[in-house]
C-alpha positions in Angstrom: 94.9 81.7 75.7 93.5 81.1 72.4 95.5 82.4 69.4 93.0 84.6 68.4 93.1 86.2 72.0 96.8 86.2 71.7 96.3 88.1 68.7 94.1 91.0 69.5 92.6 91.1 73.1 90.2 93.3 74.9 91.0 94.0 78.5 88.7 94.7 81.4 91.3 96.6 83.8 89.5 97.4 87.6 91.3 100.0 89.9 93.5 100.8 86.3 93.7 104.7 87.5 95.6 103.3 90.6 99.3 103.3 90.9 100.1 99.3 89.7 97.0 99.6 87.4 98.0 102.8 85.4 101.1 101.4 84.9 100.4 98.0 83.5 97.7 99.7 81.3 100.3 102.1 80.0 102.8 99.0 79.3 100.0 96.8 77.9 99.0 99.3 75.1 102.4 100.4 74.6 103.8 96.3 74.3 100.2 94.8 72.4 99.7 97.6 70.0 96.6 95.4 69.0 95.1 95.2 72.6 92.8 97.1 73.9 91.4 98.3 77.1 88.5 99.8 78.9 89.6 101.0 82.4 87.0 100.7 85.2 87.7 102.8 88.6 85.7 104.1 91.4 88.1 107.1 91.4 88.7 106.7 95.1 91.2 108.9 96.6 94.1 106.7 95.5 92.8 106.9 91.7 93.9 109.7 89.8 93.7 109.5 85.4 95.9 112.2 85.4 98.1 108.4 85.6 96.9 108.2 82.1 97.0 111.0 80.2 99.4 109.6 77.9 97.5 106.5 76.6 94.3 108.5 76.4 94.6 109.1 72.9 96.2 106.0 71.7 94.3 104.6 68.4 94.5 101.2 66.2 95.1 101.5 62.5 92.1 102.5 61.7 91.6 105.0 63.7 89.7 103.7 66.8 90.8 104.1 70.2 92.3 101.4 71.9 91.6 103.1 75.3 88.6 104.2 77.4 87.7 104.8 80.6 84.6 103.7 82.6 83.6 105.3 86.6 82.4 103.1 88.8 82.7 100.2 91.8 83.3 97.1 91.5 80.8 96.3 94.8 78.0 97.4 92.1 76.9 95.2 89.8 75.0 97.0 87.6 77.8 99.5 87.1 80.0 96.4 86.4 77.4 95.1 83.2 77.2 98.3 82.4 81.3 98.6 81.5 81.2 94.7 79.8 78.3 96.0 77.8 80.1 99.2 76.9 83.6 97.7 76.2 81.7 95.3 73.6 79.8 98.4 71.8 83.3 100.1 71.4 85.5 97.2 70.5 83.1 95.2 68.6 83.5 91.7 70.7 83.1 90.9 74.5 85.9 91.7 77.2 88.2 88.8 76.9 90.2 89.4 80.6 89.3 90.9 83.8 92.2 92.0 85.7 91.3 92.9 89.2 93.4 95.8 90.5 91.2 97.0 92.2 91.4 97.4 95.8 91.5 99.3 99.6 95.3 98.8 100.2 96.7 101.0 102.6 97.8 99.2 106.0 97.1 101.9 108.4 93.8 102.9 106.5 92.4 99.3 106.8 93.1 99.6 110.9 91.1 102.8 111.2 88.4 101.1 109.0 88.9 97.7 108.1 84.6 97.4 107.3 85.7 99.4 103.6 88.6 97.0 103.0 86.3 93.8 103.3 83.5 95.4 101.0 86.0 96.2 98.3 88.4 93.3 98.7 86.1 90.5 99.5 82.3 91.6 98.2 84.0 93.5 95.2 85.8 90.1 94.1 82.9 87.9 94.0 81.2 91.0 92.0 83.8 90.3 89.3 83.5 86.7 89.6 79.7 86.5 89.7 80.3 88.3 86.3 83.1 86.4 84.8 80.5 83.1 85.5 77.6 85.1 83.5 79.9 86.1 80.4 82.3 82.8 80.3 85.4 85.7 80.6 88.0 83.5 79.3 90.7 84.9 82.1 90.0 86.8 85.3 93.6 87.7 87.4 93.7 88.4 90.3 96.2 91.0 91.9 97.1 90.3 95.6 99.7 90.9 97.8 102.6 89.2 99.6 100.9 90.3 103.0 99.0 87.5 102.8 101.4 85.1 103.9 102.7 86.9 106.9 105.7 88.1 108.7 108.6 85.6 107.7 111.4 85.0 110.0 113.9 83.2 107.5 113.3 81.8 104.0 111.0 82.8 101.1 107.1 82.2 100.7 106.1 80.0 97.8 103.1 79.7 96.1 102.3 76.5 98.7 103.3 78.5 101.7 100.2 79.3 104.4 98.2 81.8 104.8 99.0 83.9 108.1 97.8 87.6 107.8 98.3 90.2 110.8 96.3 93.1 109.4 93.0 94.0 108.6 94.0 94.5 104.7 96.1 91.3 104.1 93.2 89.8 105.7 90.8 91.1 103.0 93.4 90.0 100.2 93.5 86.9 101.4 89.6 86.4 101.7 89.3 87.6 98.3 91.8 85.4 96.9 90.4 82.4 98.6 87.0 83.2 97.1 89.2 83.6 93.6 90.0 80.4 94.0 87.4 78.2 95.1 85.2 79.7 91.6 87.8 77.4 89.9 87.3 75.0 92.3 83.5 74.7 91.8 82.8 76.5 89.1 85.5 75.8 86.6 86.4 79.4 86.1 90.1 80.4 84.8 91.5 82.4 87.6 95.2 83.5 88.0 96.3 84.9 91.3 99.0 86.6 91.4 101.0 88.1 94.8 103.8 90.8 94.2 106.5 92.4 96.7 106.3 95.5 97.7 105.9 97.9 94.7 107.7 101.4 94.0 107.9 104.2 91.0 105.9 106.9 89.0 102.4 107.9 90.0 102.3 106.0 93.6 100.1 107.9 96.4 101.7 109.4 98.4 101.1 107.6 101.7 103.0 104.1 101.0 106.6 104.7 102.6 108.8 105.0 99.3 106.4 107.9 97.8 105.9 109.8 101.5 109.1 110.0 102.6 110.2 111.5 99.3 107.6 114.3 99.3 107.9 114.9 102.8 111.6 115.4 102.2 110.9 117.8 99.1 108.4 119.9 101.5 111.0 120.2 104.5 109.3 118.1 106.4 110.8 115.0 108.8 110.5 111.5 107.6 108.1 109.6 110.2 109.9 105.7 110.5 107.9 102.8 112.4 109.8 101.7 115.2 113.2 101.1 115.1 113.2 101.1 111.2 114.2 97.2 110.6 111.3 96.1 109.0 112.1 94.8 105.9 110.4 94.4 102.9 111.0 92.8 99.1 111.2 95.5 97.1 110.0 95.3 93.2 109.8 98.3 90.5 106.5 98.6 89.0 107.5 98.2 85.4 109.0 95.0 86.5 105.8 93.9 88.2 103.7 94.7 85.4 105.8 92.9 83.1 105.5 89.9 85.1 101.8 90.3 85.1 102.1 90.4 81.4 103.9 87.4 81.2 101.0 85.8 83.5 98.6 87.0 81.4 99.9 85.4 78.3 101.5 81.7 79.7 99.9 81.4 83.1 98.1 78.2 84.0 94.3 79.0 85.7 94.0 78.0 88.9 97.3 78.3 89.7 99.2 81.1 92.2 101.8 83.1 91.0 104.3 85.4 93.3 106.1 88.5 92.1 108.8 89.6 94.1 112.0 91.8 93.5 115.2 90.6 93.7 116.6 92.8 97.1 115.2 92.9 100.7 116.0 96.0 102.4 114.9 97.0 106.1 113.0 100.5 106.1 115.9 102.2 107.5 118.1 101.8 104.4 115.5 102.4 101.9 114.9 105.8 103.6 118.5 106.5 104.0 118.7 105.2 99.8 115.6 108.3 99.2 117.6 110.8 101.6 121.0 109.9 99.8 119.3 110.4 95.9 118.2 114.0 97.9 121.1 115.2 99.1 120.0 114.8 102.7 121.2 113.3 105.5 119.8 111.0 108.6 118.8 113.9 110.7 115.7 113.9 108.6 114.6 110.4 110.1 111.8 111.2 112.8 111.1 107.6 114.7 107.6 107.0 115.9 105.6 104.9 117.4 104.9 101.4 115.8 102.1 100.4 114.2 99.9 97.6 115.5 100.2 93.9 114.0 103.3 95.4 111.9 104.7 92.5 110.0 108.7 92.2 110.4 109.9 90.8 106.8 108.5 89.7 104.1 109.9 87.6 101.3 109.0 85.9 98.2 110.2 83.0 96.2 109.7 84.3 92.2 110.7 80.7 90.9 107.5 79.4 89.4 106.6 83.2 87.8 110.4 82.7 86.5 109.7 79.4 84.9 107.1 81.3 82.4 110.0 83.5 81.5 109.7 86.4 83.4 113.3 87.5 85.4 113.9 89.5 88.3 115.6 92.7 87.4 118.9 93.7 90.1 117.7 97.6 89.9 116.7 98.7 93.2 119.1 101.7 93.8 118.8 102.7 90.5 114.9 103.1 90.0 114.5 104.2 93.4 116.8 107.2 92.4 114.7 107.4 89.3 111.5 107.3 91.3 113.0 110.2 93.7 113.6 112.3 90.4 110.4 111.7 88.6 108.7 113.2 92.3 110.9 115.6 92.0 110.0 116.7 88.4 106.6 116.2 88.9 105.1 118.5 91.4 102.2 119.5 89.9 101.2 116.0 90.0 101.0 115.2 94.0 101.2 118.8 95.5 97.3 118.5 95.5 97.2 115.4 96.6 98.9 116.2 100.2 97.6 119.3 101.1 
């Protein structure tokens, strides 16, 4: 980045009223206090700005806002000139970054309609890329997932490892990222993909594992485990995540891939006993059913080349997961709604 982007940057954040995007909006206004962004979202189920009311008032020194908000879908390109065209009226100069949040990322959803997860994923990306070409963006990131690469028997995926996706929604991620990268490949564009672990804390939907089995457990209801439990994923907290992406923002080479996991792997069955624990409950609240299809074992990423930027891996599992489970608990008001 230039040092005049370095200096004062204006942000183009898709999907931003989503659980990873509300959170790295909130730490990028709160780290950059001369940054500003404009948040674009669909406001899909899974997009909420009660994730924002916080920033919503945050102002430069002299007075202007330094965060605004802007409905509408990536698929739709009008809607996506529309928010460039705003964000330069209200900051005075063109976005300088697109980060694309945005996204259909629920497992189970994308196998009852996997036709929504490619037009948002895959259609949705080039949207943002055909409009990165037009207005010479000077960086577009890319947020993906560690899905793409599969279920991994031993070892960690790098950057170089292949592409080998069992659902409908790693699938899409992995289209989209593909089509990321062959834009630098033919058009010279400066993407950044980046692929995180498994993400947990504040504001998640409640539907992702972590975030349903806590409400559940706060509404008496049973905790519904996949199978025998012993999945096991690479757990990351979202701060951490976001301040990884903030490190890829500022020192990340374009065209390059970046993965972002945690530093613990934990099968499903001790993450829900670790939520049941920080409760007070015990393991008769685990309700085993049936699998779901194409349901990846174990994932597991290798951090090393995001680590080489500066970014480290924070050794906090078990203690922001009990913070996440008391931050559900204190916040009620926030996903009673949401479940009913």
């Amino acid at each position: 980045m230039s040092k005049e982007a370095k200096r004062s940057m204006r942000l183009l954040v898709t999907g931003g009223a989503g659980f990873i995007g509300s959170n790295f909006i909130r730490l990028i206004l709160n780290e950059h206090p001369d940054y500003y962004v404009l948040n674009f979202d669909k406001l899909t189920y899974a997009g909420n700005l009660e994730n924002l009311l916080d920033v919503e008032h945050i102002k430069d020194t002299a007075g202007n806002s330094r965060y605004h908000f802007f409905q509408g879908d990536i698929c739709d390109g009008v809607a996506v000139e529309k928010a460039l065209k705003l964000a330069e009226e209200v900051y005075g100069a063109p976005i300088d970054v697109i980060v694309n949040f945005a996204a259909e990322s629920h497992v189970d959803r994308s196998i009852e309609t996997p036709g929504e997860f490619v037009k948002t994923d895959v259609f949705g990306t080039f949207t943002l890329l055909e409009a990165v070409k037009k207005h010479q963006i000077k960086r577009y990131i890319q947020i993906s997932t560690d899905e793409v690469y599969g279920s991994l028997e031993t070892g960690s995926a790098d950057e170089t490892y292949p592409i080998k996706t069992n659902s409908p929604y790693s699938a899409s991620k992995a289209a989209g990222d593909l089509l990321v990268y062959s834009y630098f490949k033919t058009y010279g564009l400066p993407v950044i993909i980046t692929r995180s672990s498994n993400n947990f804390g504040p504001y998640q939907y409640p539907e992702k594992i972590i975030p349903l089995f806590i409400t559940n457990a706060l509404t008496g209801k049973k905790l519904p485990l996949y199978g025998d439990g012993l999945n096991v994923r690479n757990w990351i907290y979202v701060e951490d995540n976001c301040r990884a992406l903030d490190v890829v923002l500022h020192k990340g080479q374009v065209g390059e891939v970046y993965n972002i996991g945690g530093a613990v792997e934990k099968n499903n069955l001790e993450t829900t006993k670790i939520v049941l624990k920080a409760l007070g409950l015990g393991p008769e609240w685990i309700q085993y059913v049936k699998d779901r299809p194409g349901h990846d074992r174990r994932y597991s990423l290798s951090s090393k080349k995001v680590m080489k930027l500066g970014w480290h891996i924070a050794d906090n599992f078990e203690a922001k997961l009990k913070e996440t489970v008391d931050w559900y608990r204190s916040n009620p008001k926030w996903w009673e709604r949401l479940i009913k």
